[in-house]
Steps between C-alpha positions, in 0.01 A plus 500: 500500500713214493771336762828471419616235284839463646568569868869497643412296871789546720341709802131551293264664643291621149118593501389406143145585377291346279179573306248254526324460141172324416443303182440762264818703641368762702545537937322305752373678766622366809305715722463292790651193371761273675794447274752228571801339334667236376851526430705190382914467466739373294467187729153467461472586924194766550486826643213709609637885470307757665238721300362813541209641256641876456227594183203335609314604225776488253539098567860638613685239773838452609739247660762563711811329376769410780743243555276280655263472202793497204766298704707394127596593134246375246166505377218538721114473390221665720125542491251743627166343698263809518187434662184775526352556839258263430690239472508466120826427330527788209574225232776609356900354499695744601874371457848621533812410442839653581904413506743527775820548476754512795727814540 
């Protein structure tokens, strides 16, 4: 699954999911796991969206998207920071990007 790659941010409110991959392409499985996020905008300010693991063992996550988190038009950059229950990071880079674009 992938997010959108353009959202429209006048009154957002979008839940976009995202699949978690390893190095070798295939799901992590987030059972368990914490997942948090990075999200930067156009102005280089950072935002921490929400996420929510909805296919645990699918590496499955989403962010909410509202006008709090994309507050302008442009290109914003995000990362994933999945960490098991015990603690270990899952090694892998799980980035994003997307565009706004005002309505």
């Amino acid at each position: 699954m992938a997010a959108p790659s353009v959202v429209y941010f006048s009154g957002l409110n979008v839940a976009a999911p995202y699949t978690i991959l390893d190095q070798d392409g295939k799901a992590v499985d987030l059972t368990g796991a914490t997942v948090t996020c990075k999200l930067w905008r156009p102005d280089q300010s950072l935002s921490q969206p929400t996420v929510t693991v909805t296919n645990p063992s699918g590496g499955v996550v989403q962010i909410t998207l509202t006008a709090t988190v994309v507050t302008m038009a442009g290109s914003y950059s995000g990362r994933f920071y999945p960490v098991l229950p015990d603690g270990t990071d899952v090694g892998t880079d799980p980035r994003f990007s997307f565009v706004a674009v005002a309505e």
